[in-house]
N, C-alpha and C positions, 0 to 999 in steps of 0.2 A: 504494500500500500504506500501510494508517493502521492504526495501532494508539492505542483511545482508553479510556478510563475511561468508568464509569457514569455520571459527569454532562456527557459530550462532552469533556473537555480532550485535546487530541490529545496522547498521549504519543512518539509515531516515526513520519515522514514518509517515504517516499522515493518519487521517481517513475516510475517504469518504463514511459515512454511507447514505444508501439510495442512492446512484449516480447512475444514469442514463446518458446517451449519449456518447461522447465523451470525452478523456480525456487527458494533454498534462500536461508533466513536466519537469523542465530543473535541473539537477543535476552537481554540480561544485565535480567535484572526483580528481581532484589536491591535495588534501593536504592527499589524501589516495594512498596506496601500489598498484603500480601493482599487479595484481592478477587476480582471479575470484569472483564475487560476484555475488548474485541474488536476482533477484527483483520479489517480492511475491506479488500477486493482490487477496485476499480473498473475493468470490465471494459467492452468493448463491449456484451456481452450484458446487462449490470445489474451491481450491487454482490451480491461476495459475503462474507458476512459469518459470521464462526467466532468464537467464545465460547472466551477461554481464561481457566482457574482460577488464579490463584494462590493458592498453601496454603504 
């Protein structure tokens, strides 16, 4: 799980090798830029990738 910035700087790493079921995280994005950033889930099946706004 990566969450990065429009010019690739990874902003939050974590690994969740082998994860199975369900999955829930809370991110504090206050002390970053409004923008766009996106949260990358690397999957056996491919990377899935979701678009989050900050306003």
């Amino acid at each position: 799980l990566r969450l990065v910035n429009l010019v690739g700087e990874v902003i939050f790493i974590e690994n969740l090798e082998k994860f199975e079921g369900e999955y829930s995280h809370s991110f504090n994005l206050s002390e970053y830029s409004k923008g766009i950033y996106l949260l990358e889930l690397d999957t056996d099946n491919g990377i899935i990738n979701k678009k989050l706004i900050l306003q």
